[in-house]
C-alpha positions as CSV (number, residue, x, y, z in Angstrom):
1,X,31.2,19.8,-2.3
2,X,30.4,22.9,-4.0
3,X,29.3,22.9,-7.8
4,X,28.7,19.8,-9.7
5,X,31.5,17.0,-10.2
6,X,31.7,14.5,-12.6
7,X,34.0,11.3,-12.3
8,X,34.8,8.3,-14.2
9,X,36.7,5.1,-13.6
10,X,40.5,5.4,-13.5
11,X,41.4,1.9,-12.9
12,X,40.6,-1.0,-15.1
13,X,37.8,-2.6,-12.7
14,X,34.6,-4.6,-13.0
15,X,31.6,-2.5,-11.4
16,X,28.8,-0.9,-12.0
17,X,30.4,2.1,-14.1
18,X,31.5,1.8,-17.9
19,X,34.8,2.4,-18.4
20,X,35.6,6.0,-20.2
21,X,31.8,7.4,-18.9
22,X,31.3,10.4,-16.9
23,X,29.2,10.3,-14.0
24,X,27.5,12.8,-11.8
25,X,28.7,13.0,-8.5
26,X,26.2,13.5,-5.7
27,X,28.7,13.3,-2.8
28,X,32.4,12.5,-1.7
29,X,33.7,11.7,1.7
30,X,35.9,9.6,3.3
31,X,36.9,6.4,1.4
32,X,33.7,6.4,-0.7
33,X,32.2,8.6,-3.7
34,X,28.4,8.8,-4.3
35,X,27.2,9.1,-8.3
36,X,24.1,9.1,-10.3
37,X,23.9,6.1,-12.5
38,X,21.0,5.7,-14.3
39,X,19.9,8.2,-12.5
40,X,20.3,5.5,-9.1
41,X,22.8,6.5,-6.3
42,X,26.0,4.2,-6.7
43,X,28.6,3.7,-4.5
44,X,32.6,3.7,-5.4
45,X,35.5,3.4,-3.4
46,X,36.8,7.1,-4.0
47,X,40.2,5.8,-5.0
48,X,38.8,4.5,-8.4
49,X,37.4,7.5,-9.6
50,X,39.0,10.5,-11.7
51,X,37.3,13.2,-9.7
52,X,36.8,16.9,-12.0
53,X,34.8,19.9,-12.1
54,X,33.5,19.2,-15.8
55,X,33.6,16.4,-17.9
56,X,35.8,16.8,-20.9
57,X,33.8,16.8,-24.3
58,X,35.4,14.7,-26.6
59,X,35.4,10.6,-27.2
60,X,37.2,8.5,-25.0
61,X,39.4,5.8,-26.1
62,X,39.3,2.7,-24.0
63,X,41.1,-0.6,-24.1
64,X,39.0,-3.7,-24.6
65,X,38.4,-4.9,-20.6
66,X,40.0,-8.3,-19.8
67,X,37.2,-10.8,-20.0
68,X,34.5,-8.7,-21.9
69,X,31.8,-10.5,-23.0
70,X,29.4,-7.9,-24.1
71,X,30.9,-6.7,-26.8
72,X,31.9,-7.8,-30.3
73,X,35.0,-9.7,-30.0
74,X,36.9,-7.9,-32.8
75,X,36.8,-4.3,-30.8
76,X,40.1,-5.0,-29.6
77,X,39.5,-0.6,-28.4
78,X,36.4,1.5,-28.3
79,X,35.1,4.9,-28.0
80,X,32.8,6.6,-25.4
81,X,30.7,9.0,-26.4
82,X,31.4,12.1,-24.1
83,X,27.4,13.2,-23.9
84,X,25.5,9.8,-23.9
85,X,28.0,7.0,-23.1
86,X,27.5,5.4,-26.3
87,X,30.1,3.2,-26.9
88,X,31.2,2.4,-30.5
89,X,33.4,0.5,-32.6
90,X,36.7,2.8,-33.6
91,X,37.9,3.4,-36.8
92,X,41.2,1.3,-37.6
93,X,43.2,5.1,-38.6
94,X,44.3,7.2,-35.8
95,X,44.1,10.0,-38.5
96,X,39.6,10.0,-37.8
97,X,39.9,13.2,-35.9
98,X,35.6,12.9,-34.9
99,X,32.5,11.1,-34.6
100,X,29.3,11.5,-34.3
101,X,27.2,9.6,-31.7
102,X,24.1,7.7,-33.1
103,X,22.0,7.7,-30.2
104,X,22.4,11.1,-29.3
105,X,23.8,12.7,-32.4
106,X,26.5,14.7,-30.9
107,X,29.5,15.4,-33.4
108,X,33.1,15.2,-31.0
109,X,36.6,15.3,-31.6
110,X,38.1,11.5,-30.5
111,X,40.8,12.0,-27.9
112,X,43.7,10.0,-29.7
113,X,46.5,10.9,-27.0
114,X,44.7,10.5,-23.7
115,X,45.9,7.0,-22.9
116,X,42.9,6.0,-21.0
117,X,43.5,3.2,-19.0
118,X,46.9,2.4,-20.9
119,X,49.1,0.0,-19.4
């Protein structure tokens, strides 16, 4: 591996990643990718993760996950903060072009068009 890497989940599965979060990536080989969460070493089937050289900057949309439980049952989508991995409640208009992050207080454009997860 040479430079840092950063992944995030590309597949709509339950583990230990949040869905629309980058992640450091401390190693990649084989069938199985190595990042920092929490600043513990986690282990993903390679497969599941978008793999990229640095992590976009802007919120990322993401579909309510089948079966959530830990979130409030009227966020039927969320956003990710890009910085912190906030995630917060979306505005009903596509038209909000940004937020800003509470917990960190980053100010980022919301990525609309990605189609994160989109089925």
């Amino acid at each position: 591996m040479t430079g840092i890497q950063w992944a995030r989940l590309q597949a709509d599965v339950d583990c230990a990643l949040r869905r629309g979060a980058w992640y450091r990536v401390r190693a990649v080989g084989g069938l199985e990718a190595t990042v920092e969460v929490g600043r513990h070493p986690q282990s993903v089937p390679s497969f599941l993760l978008q793999i990229v050289t640095a992590p976009p900057r802007r919120w990322t949309v993401v579909p309510r996950p089948a079966g959530a439980v830990r979130m409030p049952r009227e966020w039927k989508r969320y956003a990710v903060c890009p910085s912190c991995h906030e995630r917060v409640a979306l505005p009903a208009r596509t038209s909000t072009r940004s937020l800003t992050c509470d917990r960190c207080r980053g100010a980022f454009e919301i990525d609309w068009g990605e189609g994160y997860l989109a089925t």
